[in-house]
GUNUZA-259834 format. One record per residue: residue in one letter; x, y, z of N, C-alpha, C in turn. Coordinates in steps of 0.2 Angstrom, whole numbers, plus 5000, padded with zeros to 4 digits. Layout:
<atoms>
AXYZXYZXYZ;...
</atoms>
This chain:
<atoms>
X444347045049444846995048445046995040;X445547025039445947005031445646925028;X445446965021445446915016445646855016;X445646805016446046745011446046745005;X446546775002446646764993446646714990;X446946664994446946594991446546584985;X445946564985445446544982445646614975;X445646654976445846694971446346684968;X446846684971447346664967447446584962;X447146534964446746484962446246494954;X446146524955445446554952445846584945;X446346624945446846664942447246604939;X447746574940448246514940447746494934;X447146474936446746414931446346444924;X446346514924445946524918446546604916;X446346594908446746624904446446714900;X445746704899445646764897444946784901;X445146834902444746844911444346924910;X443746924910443446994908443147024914;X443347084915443247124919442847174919;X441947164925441447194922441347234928;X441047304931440847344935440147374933;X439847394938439147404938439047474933;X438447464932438147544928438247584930;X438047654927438247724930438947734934;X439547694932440147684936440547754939;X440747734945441147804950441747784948;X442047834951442847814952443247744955;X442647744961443047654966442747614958;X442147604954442047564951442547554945;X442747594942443147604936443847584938;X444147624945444847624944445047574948;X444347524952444547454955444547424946;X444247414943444247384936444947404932;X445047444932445847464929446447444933;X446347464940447047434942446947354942;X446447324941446447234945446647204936;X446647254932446747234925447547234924;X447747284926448547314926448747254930;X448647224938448847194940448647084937;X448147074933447947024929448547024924;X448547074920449047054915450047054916;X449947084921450547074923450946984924;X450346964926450346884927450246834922;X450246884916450246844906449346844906;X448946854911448346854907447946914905;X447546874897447346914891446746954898;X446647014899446247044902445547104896;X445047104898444647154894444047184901;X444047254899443747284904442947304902;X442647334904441847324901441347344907;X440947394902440547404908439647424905;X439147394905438647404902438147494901;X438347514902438347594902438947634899;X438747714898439247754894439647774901;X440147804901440547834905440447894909;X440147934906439948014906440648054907;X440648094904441148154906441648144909;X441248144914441848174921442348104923;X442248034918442647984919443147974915;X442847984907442947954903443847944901;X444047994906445047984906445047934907;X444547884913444747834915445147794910;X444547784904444747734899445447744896;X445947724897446647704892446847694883;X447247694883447447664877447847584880;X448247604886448147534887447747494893;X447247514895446847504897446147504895;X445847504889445147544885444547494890;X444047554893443547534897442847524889;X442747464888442347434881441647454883;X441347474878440447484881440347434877;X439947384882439447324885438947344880;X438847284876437947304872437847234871;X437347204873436847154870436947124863;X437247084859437247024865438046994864;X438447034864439047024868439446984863;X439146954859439746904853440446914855;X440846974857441346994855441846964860;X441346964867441746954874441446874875;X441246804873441046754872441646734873;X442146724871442746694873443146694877;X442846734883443246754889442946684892;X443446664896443446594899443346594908;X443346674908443146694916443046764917;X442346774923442146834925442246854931;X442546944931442746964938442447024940;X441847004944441347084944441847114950;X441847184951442247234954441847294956;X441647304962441247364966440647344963;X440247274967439647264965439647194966;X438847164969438847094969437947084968;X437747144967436947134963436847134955;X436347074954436247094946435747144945;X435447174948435047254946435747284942;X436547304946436747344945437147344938;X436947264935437447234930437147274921;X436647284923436247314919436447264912;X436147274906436147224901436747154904;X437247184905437847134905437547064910;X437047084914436847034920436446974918;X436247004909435846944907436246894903;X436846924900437446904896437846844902;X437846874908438346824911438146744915;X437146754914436846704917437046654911;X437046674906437146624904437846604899;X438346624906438846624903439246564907;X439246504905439546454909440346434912;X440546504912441346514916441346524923;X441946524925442246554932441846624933;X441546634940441546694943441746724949;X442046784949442246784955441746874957;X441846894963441646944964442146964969;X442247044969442647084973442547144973;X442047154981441647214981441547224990;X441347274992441447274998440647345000;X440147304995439547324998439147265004;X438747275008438347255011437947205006;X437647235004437347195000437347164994;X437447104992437347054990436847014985;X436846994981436446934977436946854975;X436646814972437046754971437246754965;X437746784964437946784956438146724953;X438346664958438546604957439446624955;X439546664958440246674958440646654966;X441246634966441846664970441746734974;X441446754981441546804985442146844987;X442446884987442946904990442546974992;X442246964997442047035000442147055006;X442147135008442447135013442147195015;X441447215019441047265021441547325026;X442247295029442347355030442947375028;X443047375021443547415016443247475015;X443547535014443347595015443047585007;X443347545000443347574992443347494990;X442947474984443447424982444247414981;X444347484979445047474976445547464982;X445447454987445647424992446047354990;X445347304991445247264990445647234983;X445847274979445947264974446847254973;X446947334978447547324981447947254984;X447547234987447747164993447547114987;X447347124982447247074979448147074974;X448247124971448847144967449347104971;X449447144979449947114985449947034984;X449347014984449146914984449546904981;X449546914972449746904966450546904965;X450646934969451446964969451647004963;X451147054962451647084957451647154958;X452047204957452047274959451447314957;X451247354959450847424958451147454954;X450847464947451347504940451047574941;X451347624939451147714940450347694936;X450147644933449347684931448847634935;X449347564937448747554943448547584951;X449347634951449247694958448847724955;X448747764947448347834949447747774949;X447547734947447047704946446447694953;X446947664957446747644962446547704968;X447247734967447047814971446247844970;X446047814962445647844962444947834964;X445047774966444447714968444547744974;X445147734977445247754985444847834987;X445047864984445047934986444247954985;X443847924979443047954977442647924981;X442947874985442347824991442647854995;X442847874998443047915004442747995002;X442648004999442548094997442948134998;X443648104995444148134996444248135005;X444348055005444548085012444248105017;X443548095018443148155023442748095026;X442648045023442047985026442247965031;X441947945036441947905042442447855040;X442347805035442847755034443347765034;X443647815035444447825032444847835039;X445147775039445547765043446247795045;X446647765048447447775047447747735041;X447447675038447747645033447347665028;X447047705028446747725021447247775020;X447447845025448247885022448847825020;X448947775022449647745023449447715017;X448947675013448947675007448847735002;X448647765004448547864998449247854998;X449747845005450547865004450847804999;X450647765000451047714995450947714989;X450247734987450047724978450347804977;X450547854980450647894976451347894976;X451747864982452547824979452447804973;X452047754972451947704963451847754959;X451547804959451647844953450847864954;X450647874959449747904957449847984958;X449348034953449448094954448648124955;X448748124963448048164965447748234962;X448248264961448048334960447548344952;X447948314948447748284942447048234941;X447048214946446348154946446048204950;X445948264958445548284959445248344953;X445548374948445548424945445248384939;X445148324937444748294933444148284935;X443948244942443548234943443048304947;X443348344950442848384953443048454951;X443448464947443648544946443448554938;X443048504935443048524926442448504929;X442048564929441148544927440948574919;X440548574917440148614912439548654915;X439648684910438948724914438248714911;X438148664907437748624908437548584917;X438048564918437848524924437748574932;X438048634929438048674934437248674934;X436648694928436248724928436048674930;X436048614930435848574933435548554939;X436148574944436248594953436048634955;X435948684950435348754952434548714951;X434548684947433948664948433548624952;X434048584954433948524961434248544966;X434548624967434548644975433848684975;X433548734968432948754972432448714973;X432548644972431848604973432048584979;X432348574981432748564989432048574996;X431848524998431348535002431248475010;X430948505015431148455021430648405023;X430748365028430148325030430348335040;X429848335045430048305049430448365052;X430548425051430748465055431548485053;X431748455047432248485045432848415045;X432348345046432948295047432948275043;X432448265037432448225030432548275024;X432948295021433148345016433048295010;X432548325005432848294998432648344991;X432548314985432548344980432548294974;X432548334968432048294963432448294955;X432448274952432748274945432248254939;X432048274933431448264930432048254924;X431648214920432048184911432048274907;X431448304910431348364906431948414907;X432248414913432748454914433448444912;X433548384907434048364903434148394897;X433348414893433448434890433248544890;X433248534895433148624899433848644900;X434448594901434748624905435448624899;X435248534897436148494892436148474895;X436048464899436448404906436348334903;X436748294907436548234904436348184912;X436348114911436048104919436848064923;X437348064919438048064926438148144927;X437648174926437648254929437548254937;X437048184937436948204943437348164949;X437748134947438148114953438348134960;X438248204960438748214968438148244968;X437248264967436848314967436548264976;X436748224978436548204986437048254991;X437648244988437948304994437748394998;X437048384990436848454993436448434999;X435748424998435348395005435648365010;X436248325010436448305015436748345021;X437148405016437548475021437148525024;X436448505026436248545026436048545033;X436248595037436248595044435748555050;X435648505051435348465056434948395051;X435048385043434848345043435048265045;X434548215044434848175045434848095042;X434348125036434248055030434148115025;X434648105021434548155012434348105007;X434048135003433848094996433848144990;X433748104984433848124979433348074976;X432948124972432448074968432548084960;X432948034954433048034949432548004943;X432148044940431648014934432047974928;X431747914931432147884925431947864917;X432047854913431847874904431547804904;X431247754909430747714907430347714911;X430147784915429647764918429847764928;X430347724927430347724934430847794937;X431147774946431647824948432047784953;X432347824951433247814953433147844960;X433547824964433447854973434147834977;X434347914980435047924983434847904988;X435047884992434947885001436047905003;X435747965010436447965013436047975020;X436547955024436247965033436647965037;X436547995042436948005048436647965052;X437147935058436847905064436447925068;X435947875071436247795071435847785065;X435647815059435047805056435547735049;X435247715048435547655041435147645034;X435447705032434847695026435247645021;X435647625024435547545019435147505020;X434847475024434347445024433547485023;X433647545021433047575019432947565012;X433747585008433647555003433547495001;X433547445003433647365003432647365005;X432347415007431547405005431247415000;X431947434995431747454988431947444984;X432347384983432647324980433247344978;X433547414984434147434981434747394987;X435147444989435747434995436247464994;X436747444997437447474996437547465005;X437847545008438047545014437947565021;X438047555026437547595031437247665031;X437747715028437847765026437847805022;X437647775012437747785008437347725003;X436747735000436647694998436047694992;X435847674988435447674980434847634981;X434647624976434047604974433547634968;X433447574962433147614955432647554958;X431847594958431447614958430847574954;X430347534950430047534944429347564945;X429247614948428747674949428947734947;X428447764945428447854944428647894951;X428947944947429347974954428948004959;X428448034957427848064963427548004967;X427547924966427247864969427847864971;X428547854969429147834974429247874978;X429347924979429447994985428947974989;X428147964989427847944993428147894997;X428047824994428347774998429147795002;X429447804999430147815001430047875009;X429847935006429747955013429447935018;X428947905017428447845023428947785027;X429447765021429947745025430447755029;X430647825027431147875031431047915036;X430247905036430047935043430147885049;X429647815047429647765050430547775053;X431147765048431547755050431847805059;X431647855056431847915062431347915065;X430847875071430747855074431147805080;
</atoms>
């Protein structure tokens, strides 16, 4: 059932400078839902600011504008204190807020959230969630539509962008017959696929190549070929120049691989703990696999950062992915 924007639109009416925050490590649905719901804010006279607790890495950094600038988030925030209300976008866990999640508990404004994962925490915000949009930027869409203001050319490429990276170009189970009918309308507004495909997946480094060499030959199976995964060590950052948004798409290797049916990625992380992919095929749900690791996300598609060493997380994690394929 379609949203009620009401309350959103309410929410919007009564506050005047409105800061717009997405999770760490951000992807495309995280960024260019945060971009277009900013182009779509200030259309309506409100002061907008975008922000996200982490760098961008590379392969996003277009995101950020001149008239849209994506601000890196650092402790303790002075500068964003006068925003009068908060709008989390592709996300509603404080794990994923990283510094910015301590900044906003004690931030005594308006929150709303507008995300279309599964899972969940109590941000004390406004919900607008909706588990079966294929992207946030969806979501973000229907919300622009609420608002009554048009799609300007940089919240089409914006949103396309959001649209088009959580679908993997299009290829996901999600993607419906309204996800083309929306691809058709933002690129009437002015969005340009070709351009956003060619930045995000067609400019690598060869840093990051040496990368994916390295975590395809560590590529190894459980279970006859149905659990595929692989590893990333801090050390290979500096063996390769990679940096760690190197490793983004590095779950689509194990997962293509002929009869699996849970892929992982085990990521070392610089304090110690590990960062964990999960991807699955039916009927298997490694969102809830994740969600035993104090991560989540989607049935299909889902994280979890870890505070164990990567050789004790692979441990557990594979003892729970077998259990699961059972």
């Amino acid at each position: 059932m379609p949203l009620d924007w009401s309350p959103f639109l309410e929410f919007v009416r009564t506050h005047q400078r409105i800061l717009i925050v997405t999770h760490v490590r951000p992807d495309g649905d995280a960024l260019g839902s945060a971009v277009g719901l900013a182009c779509a804010l200030r259309q309506t006279g409100k002061s907008v600011r975008v922000t996200v607790a982490s760098d961008l890495g590379p392969r996003y950094e277009f995101a950020s504008t001149p008239t849209t600038p994506i601000e890196r988030f650092r402790l303790p925030g002075d500068s964003f204190k006068t925003s009068d209300a908060i709008v989390v976008v592709d996300t509603g866990t404080w794990a994923q807020l990283g510094d910015f999640g301590s900044f906003m508990r004690l931030m005594d404004v308006a929150k709303v959230v507008i995300d279309h994962h599964r899972t969940q925490d109590d941000l004390g915000a406004l919900r607008m969630v909706d588990t079966t949009a294929e992207a946030a930027g969806r979501l973000v869409y229907d919300a622009t539509k609420a608002l009554g203001v048009p799609v300007t050319p940089e919240a089409a490429n914006a949103l396309f962008l959001a649209l088009a990276t959580d679908t993997g170009w299009f290829r996901h189970s999600s993607v419906t017959p309204r996800t083309f009918a929306l691809a058709e309308e933002l690129v009437r507004a002015g969005a340009q696929p070709t351009l956003l495909y060619d930045a995000v997946y067609a400019t690598n480094t060869l840093a990051r190549m040496r990368l994916t060499g390295k975590a395809m030959e560590r590529m190894k199976s459980e279970a006859g070929g149905r659990i595929v995964y692989t590893e990333v060590y801090q050390s290979d950052y500096v063996e390769t120049g990679a940096i760690p948004p190197d490793t983004e798409d590095l779950i689509n290797y194990p997962r293509s691989v002929a009869g699996v049916e849970i892929a992982l990625v085990f990521i070392e992380q610089r304090d110690g703990g590990t960062k964990v992919s999960f991807r699955g095929k039916e009927p298997h749900d490694v969102g809830r696999l994740a969600e035993q690791f104090g991560g989540g996300g989607h049935r299909m598609a889902s994280g979890a950062t870890v505070p164990r060493p990567l050789a004790e997380t692979r441990v557990a994690v594979l003892k729970a992915a077998l259990a699961e394929l059972v």
